[in-house]
PANU-246710 format. One record per residue (C-alpha): residue number from 0; chain; x negated, y negated, z negated. Coordinates in steps of 0.2 Angstrom, whole numbers, plus 5000, padded with zeros to 4 digits. Example, Ala and Ser with C-alpha at 12.3 -4.5 7.8 and 13.67 -1.06 7.14 Angstrom:
<sites>
    i  ch     X     Y     Z
    0   A  4938  5022  4961
    1   A  4932  5005  4964
</sites>
This chain:
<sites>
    i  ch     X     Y     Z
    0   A  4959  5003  4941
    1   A  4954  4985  4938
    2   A  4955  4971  4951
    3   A  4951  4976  4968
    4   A  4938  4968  4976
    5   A  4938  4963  4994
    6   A  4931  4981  5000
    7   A  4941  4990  4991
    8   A  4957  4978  4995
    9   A  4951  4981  5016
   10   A  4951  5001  5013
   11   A  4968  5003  5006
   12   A  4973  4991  5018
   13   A  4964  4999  5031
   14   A  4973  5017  5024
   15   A  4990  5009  5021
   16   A  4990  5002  5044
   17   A  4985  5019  5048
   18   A  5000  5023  5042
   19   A  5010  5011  5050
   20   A  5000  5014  5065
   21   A  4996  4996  5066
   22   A  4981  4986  5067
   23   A  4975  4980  5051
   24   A  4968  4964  5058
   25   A  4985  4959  5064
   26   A  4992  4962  5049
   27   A  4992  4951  5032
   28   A  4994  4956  5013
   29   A  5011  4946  5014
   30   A  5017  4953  5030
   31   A  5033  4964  5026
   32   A  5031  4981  5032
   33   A  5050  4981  5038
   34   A  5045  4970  5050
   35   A  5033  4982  5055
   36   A  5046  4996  5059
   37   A  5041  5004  5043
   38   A  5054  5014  5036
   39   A  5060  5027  5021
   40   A  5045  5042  5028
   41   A  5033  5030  5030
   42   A  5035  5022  5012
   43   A  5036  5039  5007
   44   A  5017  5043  5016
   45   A  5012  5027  5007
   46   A  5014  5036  4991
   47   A  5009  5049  4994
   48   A  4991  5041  4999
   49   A  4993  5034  4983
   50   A  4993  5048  4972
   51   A  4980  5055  4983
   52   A  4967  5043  4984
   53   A  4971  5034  4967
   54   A  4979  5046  4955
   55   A  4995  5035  4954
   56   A  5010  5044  4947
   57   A  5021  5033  4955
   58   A  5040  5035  4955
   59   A  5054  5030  4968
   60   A  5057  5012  4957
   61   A  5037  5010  4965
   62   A  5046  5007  4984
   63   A  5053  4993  4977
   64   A  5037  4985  4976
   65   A  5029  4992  4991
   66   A  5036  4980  5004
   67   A  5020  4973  5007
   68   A  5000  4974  5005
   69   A  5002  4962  4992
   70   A  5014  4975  4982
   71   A  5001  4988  4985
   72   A  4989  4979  4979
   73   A  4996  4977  4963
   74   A  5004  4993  4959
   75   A  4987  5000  4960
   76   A  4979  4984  4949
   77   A  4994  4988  4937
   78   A  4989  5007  4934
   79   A  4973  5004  4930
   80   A  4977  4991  4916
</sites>
C-alpha cells in the first residue's frame, strides 16, 4: 500500500481506538499507546486487524514498532513498497 492519505490514515486510526477503547479525537499519531494502558493483548489485537483489514504478514519484531499511530502508520506504508 502506498502512502495513506488522510481518510485512510483517520480509519485505521479510528480501528486501532476502538481497540484501545479510547476516543480517537483525544488521541495523536505520536501519543504512546502505553500511555493509554495498552498492553501485550491489545498489541496483539492491533495485529491481528492488521492482517485482516490490510493483508500484513506481520511478525512479533512488528510490536516493536507499533508504540504509536505513527508506527502504524508506517508499518502499513512499509508493506506496500
Amino acid at each position: 500500500m502506498p502512502t495513506l492519505n488522510q481518510e485512510q490514515r483517520a480509519e485505521l486510526k479510528d480501528k486501532v481506538c476502538d481497540i484501545l477503547e479510547v476516543d480517537s479525537n483525544t488521541v495523536a499519531d505520536d501519543t504512546q499507546f502505553s500511555d493509554l494502558g495498552a498492553d501485550s493483548m491489545l498489541a496483539l489485537e492491533i495485529m491481528a486487524l492488521l492482517d485482516r483489514d490490510y493483508s500484513l504478514n506481520l511478525d512479533n519484531s512488528a510490536l516493536a514498532k507499533m508504540t504509536d499511530m505513527n508506527g502504524i502508520f508506517a508499518l502499513v506504508e512499509e508493506a506496500g513498497d
